[in-house]
C-alpha positions, 0 to 999 in steps of 0.5 A: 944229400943236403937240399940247396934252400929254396929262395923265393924271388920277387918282381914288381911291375909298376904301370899296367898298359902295354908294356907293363902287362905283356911283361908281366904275362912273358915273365909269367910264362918263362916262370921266372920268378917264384912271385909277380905282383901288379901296381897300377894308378887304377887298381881295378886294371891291376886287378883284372890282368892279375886275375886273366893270369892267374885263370891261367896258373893251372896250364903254368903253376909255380908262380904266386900273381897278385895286384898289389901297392907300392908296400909290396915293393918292399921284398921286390928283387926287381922293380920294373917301372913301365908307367908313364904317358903314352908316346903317341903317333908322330910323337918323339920320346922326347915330347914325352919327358916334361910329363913323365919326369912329373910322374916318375918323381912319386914313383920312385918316392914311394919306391925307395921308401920301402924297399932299400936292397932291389934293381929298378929296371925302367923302361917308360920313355924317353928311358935314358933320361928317365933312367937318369932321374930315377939314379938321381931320385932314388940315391941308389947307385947307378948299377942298381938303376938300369934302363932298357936303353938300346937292347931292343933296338939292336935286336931290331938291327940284329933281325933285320941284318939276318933277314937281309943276309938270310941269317938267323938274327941270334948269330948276328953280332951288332949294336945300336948305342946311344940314346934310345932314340933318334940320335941313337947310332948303329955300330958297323965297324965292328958287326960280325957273323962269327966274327966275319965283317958283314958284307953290305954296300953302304945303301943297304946299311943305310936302310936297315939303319933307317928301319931299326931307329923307325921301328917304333914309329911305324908300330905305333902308326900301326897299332897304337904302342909297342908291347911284344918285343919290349916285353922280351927285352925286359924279360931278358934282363930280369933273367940276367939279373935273377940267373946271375948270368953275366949277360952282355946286354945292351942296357942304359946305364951312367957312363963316366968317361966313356968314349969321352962321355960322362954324367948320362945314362946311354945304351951300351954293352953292359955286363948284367948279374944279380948286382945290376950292371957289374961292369961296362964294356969298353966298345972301340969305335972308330972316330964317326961313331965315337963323335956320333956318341958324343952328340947323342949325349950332347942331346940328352944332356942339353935336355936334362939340364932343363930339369930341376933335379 
């Protein structure tokens, strides 16, 4: 009986804050890779997370971890690029572009000069646009440059409908599309338990609508930034795409006619395997959503066109 070879697999993690660190300490726990390597503007940052998680290797094994440059891209499966400015309290994700379209112009430079055949992840904010710039930047096609997008705003729909209806939230079928942000929109007319419409007054749904696209805010208030369930949301995607899953994630991804949008990145249910984004889901919505969509589009474009690219 011949052995299946073992294929080594790489993630880099651009950008050690919050974001970039509790990522890479939740893909080092569920051992989703066989290397993790750590690239920061302040290497001694790198430096000292590679260490803590290393001390650690001996509770874990399996996974080489090392601070690195943008050379160690060059073999990287997947690139997560999580650097930026901070969004700050009182903040949109949208105060944030002008300086984190600067940055992002020499990460993915330095990026694509060494590596040719990887899956950019990005998850800094505003990421639709971000998402956007890096597809543009890097001359990748647009499967292969995914933003986090609305996958961790509709696990914040999911929980909060399953807390409301007393359900566990993995049995809650429900979306948040759009923008991942303010004009992002909720999906009632085809949320479901088991395919069974929920049963909510308008009151309600109003509530938990308010609550999900709050969330972030009302983290930052409290705490500074949001790291945890980002963290898992990326990670849900990185063993999508190293898995060949398969996966319907709610990711930012370009959308060409789309509901009548085309030409932005916006968060919608996507198939996700090896290839990045294999094919985009064709959610119906009913005219109020398909017209809120339109208008979140509308949004970001207005903003991009801002933008010499």
């Amino acid at each position: 009986m011949s052995l299946k070879p073992y294929k080594r697999s790489r993630v880099a993690i651009v950008g050690m804050g919050a974001v970039g660190t509790t990522t890479g300490y939740t893909l080092l726990l569920r051992q989703r890779m066989s290397e993790l390597v750590f690239i920061d503007i302040n290497p001694k940052k790198a430096k000292g997370e590679m260490l803590d998680m290393n001390h650690g290797l001996p509770f874990l094994g399996g996974v080489k971890v090392w601070a690195g440059d943008y050379e160690d891209c060059r073999d990287a499966d997947i690139i997560i690029v999580t650097a930026g400015a901070s969004q700050k309290p009182g903040e949109t994700r949208i105060d944030l572009l002008k300086r984190n379209a600067e940055i992002f112009e020499g990460i993915i430079d330095n990026i694509v000069k060494v590596n040719t055949h990887g899956i950019l992840v990005i998850a800094t904010n505003p990421v639709d646009i971000l998402s956007y710039i890096s597809w543009k930047r890097s001359g990748w096609p647009s499967s292969r440059v995914i933003g986090s997008g609305t996958l961790l705003d509709s696990a914040r729909f999911r929980y909060l409908i399953g807390k409301q209806k007393g359900i566990d939230p993995r049995s809650i079928h429900a979306h948040i599309i759009g923008e991942h942000g303010d004009s992002e929109l909720p999906v009632w007319s085809t949320a479901n338990v088991a395919g069974t419409p929920l049963d909510l007054d308008e009151n309600t749904k109003n509530e938990i609508f308010e609550s999900t696209k709050n969330a972030a805010y009302e983290i930052i208030d409290a705490k500074g930034a949001t790291s945890y369930a980002i963290g898992l949301a990326l990670d849900r995607i990185v063993a999508a795409i190293l898995g060949d899953e398969g996966s319907v994630l709610n990711v930012s991804t370009l959308l060409e006619d789309y509901n009548g949008v085309s030409d932005v990145y916006l968060g919608v249910p996507s198939i996700v395997d090896h290839n990045g984004v294999r094919e985009i889901l064709d959610l119906p919505l009913n005219d109020e959503e398909r017209t809120r969509l339109l208008q979140s589009a509308d949004k970001l474009k207005e903003q991009i066109s801002k933008l010499q690219l």
